[in-house]
TORZAMI-229131 format. One line per field, with one value per residue: residue number from 0; residue in one letter; y, z negated, x of N, C-alpha, C, O, CB in turn. Coordinates in Angstrom, 3 decimals. Glycine has a CB too. Layout:
N
n = (NUM_...);
res = (A_...);
n.north = (Y_...);
n.up = (Z_...);
n.east = (X_...);
ca.north = (Y_...);
ca.up = (Z_...);
ca.east = (X_...);
c.north = (Y_...);
c.up = (Z_...);
c.east = (X_...);
o.north = (Y_...);
o.up = (Z_...);
o.east = (X_...);
cb.north = (Y_...);
cb.up = (Z_...);
cb.east = (X_...);
//
This chain:
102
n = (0_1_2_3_4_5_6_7_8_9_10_11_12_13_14_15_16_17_18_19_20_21_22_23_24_25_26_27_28_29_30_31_32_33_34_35_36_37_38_39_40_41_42_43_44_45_46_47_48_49_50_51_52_53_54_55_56_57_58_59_60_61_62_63_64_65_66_67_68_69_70_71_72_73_74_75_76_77_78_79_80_81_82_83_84_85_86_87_88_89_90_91_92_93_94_95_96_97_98_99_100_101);
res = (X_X_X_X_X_X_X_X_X_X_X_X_X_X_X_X_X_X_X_X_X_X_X_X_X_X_X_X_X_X_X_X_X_X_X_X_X_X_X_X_X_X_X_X_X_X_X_X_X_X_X_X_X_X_X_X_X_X_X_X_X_X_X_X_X_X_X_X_X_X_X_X_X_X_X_X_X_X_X_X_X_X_X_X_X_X_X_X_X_X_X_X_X_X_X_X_X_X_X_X_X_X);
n.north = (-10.905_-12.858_-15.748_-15.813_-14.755_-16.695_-18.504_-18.259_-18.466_-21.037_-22.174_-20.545_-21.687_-24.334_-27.419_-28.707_-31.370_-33.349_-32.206_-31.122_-28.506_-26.246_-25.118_-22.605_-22.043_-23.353_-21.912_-19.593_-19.964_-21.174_-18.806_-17.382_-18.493_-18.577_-15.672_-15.565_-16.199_-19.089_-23.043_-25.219_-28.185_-29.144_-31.848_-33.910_-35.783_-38.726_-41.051_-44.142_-45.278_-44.768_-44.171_-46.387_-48.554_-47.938_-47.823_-50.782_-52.320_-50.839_-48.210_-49.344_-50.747_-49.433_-47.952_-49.462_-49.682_-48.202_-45.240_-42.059_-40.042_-36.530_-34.139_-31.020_-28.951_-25.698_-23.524_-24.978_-25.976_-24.102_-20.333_-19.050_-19.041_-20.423_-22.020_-24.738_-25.685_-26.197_-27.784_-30.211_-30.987_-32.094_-34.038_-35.662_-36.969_-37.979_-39.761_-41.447_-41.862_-44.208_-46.428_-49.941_-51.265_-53.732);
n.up = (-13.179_-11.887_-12.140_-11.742_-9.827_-7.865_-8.899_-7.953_-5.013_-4.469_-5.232_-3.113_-0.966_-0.722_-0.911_-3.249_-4.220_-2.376_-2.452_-0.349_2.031_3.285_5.984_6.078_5.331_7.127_10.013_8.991_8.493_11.034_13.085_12.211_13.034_15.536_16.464_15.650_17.388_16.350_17.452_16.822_16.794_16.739_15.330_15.627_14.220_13.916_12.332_13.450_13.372_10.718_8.747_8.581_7.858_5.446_4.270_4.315_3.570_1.797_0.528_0.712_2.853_4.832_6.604_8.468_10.728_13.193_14.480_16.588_18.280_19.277_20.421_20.782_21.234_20.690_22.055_24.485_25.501_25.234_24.478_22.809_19.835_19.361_21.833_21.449_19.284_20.928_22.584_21.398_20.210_22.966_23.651_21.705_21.352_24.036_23.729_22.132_23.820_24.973_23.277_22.637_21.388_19.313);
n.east = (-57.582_-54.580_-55.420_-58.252_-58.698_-57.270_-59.107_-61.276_-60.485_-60.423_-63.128_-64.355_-63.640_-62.685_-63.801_-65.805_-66.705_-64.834_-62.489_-61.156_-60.393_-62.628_-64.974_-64.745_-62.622_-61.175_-61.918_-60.830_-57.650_-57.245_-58.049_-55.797_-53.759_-53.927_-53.790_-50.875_-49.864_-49.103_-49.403_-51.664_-53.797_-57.286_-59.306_-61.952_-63.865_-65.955_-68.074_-69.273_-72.769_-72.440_-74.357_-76.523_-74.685_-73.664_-76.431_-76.730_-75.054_-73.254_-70.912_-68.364_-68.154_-68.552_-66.372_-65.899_-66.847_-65.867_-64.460_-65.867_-63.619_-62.231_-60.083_-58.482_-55.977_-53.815_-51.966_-52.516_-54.938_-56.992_-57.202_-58.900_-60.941_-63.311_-63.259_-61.444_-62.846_-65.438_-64.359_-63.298_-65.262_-66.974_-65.134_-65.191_-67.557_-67.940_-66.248_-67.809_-69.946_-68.375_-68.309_-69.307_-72.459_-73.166);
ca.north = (-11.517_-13.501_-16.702_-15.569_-14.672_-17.995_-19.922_-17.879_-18.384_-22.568_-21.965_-20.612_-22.202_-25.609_-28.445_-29.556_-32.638_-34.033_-31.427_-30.885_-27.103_-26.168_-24.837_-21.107_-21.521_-23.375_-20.531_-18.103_-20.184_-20.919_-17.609_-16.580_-19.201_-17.825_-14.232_-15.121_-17.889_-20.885_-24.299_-26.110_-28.992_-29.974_-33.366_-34.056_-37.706_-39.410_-42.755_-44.388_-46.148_-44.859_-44.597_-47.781_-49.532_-47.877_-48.257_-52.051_-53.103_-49.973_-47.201_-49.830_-51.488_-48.243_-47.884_-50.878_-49.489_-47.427_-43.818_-41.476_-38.873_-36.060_-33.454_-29.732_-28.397_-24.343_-22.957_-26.210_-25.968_-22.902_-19.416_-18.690_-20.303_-21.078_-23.336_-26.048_-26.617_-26.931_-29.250_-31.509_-31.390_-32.559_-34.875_-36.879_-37.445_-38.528_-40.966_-41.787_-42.517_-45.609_-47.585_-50.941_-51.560_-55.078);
ca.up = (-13.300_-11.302_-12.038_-11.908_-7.649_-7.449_-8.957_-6.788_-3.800_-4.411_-5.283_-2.321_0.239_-1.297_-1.014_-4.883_-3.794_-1.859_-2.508_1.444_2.580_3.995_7.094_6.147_4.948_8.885_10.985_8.666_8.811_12.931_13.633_11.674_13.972_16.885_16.477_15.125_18.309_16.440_17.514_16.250_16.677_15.964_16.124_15.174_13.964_13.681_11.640_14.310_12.540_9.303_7.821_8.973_7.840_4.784_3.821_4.102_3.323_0.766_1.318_0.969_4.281_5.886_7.145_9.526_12.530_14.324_15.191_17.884_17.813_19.989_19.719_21.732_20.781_20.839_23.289_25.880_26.013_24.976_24.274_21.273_18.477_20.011_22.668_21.125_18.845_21.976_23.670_20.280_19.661_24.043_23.858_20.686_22.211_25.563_23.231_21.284_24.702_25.378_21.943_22.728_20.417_19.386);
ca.east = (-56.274_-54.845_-55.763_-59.545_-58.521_-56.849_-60.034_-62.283_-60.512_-61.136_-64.384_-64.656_-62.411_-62.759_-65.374_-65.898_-66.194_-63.929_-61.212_-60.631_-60.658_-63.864_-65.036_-64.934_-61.076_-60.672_-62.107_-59.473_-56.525_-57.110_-57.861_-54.561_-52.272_-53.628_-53.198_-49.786_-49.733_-48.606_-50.140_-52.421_-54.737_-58.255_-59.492_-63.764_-64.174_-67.692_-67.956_-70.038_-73.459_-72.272_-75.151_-76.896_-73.989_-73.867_-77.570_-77.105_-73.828_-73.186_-70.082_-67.178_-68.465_-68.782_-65.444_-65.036_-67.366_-64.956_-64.642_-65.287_-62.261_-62.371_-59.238_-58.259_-54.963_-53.954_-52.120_-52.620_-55.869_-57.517_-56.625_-59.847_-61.215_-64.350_-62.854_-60.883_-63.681_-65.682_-64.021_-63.320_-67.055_-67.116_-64.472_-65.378_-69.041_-67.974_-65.592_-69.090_-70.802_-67.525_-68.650_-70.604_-72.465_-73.431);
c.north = (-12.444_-14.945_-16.805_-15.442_-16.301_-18.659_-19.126_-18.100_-20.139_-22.513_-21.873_-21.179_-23.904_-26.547_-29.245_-30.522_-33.585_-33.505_-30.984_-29.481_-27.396_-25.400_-23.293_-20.985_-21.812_-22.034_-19.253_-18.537_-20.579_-19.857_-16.507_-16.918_-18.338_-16.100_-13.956_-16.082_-19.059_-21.809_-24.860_-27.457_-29.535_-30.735_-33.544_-35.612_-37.580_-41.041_-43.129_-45.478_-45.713_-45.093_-45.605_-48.552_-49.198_-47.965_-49.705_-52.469_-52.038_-49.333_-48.279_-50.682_-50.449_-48.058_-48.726_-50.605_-48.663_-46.223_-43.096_-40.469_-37.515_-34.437_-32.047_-29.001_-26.865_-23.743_-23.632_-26.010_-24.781_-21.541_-18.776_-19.596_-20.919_-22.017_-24.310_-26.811_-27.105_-27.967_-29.819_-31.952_-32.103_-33.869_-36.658_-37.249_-37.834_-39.873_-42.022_-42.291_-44.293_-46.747_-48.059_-50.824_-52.787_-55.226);
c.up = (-12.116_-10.695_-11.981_-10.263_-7.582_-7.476_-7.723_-5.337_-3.663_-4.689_-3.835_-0.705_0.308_-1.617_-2.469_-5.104_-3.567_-2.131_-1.216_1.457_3.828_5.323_7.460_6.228_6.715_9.769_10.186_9.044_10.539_13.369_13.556_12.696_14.730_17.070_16.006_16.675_18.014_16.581_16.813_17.004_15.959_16.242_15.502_15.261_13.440_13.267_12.532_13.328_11.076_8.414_8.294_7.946_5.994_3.813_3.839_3.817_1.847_1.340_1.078_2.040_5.275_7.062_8.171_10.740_13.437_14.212_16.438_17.444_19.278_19.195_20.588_20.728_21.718_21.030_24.176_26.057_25.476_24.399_22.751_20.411_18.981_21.204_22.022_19.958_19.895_22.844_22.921_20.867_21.354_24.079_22.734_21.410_23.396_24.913_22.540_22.372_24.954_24.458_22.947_21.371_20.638_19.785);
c.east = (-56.011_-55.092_-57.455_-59.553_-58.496_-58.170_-60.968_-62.073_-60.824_-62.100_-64.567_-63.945_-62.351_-63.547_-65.132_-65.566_-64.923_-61.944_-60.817_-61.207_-61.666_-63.868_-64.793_-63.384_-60.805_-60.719_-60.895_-58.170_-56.225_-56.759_-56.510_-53.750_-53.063_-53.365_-51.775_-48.769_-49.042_-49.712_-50.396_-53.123_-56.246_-58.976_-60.624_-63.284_-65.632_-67.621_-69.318_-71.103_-73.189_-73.309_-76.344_-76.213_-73.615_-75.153_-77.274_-75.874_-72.971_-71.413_-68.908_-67.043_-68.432_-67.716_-65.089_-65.511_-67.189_-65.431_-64.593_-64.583_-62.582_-61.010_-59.100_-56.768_-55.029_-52.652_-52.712_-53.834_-57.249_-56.854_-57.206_-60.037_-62.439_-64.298_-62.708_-62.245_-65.172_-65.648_-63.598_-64.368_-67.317_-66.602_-64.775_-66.879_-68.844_-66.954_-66.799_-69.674_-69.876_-68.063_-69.945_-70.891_-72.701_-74.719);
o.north = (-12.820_-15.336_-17.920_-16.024_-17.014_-19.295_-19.667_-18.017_-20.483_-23.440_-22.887_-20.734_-24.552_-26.499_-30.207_-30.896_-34.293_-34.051_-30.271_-29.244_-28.179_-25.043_-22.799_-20.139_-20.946_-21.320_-18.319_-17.826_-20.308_-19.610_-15.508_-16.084_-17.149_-15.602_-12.825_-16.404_-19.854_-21.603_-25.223_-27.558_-30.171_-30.647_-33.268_-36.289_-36.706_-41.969_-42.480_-46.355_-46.366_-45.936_-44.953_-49.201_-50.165_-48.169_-50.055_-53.681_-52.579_-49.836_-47.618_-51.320_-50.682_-48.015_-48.667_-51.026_-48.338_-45.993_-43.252_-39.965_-37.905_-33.930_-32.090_-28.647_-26.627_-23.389_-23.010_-25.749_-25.096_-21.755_-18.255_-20.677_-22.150_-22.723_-24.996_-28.006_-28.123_-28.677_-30.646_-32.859_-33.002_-34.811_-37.876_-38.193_-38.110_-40.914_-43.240_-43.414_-45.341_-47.887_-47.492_-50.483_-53.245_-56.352);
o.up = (-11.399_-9.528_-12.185_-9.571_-7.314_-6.497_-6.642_-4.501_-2.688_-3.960_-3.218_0.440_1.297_-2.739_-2.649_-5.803_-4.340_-2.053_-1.271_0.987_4.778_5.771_8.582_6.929_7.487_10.107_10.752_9.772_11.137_13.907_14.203_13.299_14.524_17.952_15.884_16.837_18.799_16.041_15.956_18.139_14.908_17.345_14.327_16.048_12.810_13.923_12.345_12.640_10.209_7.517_8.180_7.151_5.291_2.617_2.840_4.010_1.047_2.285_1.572_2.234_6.475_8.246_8.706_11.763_14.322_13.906_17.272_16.343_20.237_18.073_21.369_19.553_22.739_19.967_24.827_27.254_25.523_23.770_21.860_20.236_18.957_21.494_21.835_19.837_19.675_23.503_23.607_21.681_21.145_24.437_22.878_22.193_23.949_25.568_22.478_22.114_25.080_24.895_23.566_20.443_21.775_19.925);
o.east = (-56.939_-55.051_-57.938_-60.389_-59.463_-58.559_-61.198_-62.973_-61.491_-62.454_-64.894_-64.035_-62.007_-64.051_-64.386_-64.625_-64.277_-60.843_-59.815_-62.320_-61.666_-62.778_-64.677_-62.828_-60.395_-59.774_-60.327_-57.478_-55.183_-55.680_-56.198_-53.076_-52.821_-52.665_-51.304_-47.593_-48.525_-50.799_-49.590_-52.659_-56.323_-59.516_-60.383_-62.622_-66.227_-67.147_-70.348_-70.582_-73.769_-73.308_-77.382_-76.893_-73.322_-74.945_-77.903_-75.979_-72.207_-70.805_-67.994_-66.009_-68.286_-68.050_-63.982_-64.969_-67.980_-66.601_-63.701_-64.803_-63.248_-61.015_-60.051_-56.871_-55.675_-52.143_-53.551_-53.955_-58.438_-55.818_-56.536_-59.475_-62.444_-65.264_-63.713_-62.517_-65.827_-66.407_-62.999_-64.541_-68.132_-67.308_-64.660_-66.777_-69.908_-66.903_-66.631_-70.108_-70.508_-68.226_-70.845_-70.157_-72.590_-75.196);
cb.north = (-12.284_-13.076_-17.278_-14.260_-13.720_-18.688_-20.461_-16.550_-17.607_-23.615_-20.831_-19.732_-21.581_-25.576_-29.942_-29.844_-32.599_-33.966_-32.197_-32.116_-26.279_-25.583_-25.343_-20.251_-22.719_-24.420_-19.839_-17.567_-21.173_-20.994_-17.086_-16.931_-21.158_-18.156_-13.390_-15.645_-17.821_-21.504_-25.020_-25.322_-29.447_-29.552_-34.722_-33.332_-38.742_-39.345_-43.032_-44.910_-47.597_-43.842_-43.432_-48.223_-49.524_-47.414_-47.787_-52.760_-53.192_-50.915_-45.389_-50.366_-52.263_-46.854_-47.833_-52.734_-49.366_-47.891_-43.247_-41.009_-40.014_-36.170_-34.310_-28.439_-29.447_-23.770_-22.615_-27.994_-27.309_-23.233_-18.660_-18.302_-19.638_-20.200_-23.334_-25.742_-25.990_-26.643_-29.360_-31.318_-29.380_-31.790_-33.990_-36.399_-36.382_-37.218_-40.466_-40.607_-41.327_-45.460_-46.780_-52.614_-50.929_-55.755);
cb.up = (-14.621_-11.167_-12.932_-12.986_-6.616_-8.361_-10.858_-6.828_-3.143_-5.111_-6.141_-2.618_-0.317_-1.997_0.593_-5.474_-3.016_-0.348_-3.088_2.964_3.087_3.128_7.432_4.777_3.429_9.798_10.853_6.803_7.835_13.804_13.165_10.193_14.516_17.737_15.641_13.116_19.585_14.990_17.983_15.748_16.586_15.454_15.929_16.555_12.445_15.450_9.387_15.662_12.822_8.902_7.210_10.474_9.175_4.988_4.593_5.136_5.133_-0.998_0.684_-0.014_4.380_5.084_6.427_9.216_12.794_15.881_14.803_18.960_18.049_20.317_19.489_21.791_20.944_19.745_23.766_25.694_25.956_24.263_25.506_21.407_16.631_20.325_23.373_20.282_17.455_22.264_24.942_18.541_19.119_24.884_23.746_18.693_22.449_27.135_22.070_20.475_26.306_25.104_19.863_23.256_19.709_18.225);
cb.east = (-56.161_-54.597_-55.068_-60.030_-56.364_-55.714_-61.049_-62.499_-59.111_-60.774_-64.821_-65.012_-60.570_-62.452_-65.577_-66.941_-66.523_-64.538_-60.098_-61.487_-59.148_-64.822_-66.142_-65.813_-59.872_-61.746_-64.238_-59.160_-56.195_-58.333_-58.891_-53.926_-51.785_-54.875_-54.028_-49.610_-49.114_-47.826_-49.886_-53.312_-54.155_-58.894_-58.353_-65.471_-62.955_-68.776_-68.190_-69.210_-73.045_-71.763_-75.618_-76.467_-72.741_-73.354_-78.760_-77.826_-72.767_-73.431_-69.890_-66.752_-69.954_-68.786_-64.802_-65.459_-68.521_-65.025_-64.037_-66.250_-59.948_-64.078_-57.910_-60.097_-53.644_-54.637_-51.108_-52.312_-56.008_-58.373_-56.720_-61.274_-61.568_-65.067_-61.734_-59.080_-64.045_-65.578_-63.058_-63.499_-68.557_-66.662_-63.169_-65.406_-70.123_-67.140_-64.388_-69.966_-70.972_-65.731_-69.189_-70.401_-73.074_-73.191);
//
């Protein structure tokens, strides 16, 4: 039926958790814009120290020690899917090298 598709496709498409679409649904719905060529964006964040800061201060402290961001948008800067998350995953780590720390 097809509310037995529907649950299966959150099952599988869908982090339990958090509720946020997972990494399998990304690579389908990317790969869709670009073969249809609408733009996108994808932007990698890293909670810098998180877990430091969460081991000693517990997860409602977590949030205060900045992020590195790192983003690649689709046409501008790549043509595949394996780029832009390339040059996120580049860009947020060369943003990760700028953090002083204390």
């Amino acid at each position: 039926s097809f509310k037995n598709i529907a649950r299966l496709e959150e099952i599988a498409y869908v982090d339990n958790l958090t509720g946020v679409r997972n990494c399998v649904r990304f690579f389908h719905d990317a790969q869709s814009r670009i073969e249809m060529g609408k733009p996108f964006c994808l932007i990698y964040m890293d909670l810098n120290d998180f877990k430091s800061v969460n081991d000693h201060w517990g997860h409602l402290a977590g949030g205060f020690q900045g992020c590195s961001t790192g983003y690649a948008c689709f046409p501008q800067d790549c043509r595949s899917l394996d780029a832009p998350i390339l040059l996120a995953d580049k860009k947020m780590y060369e943003s990760k090298q700028k953090v002083v720390k204390p």
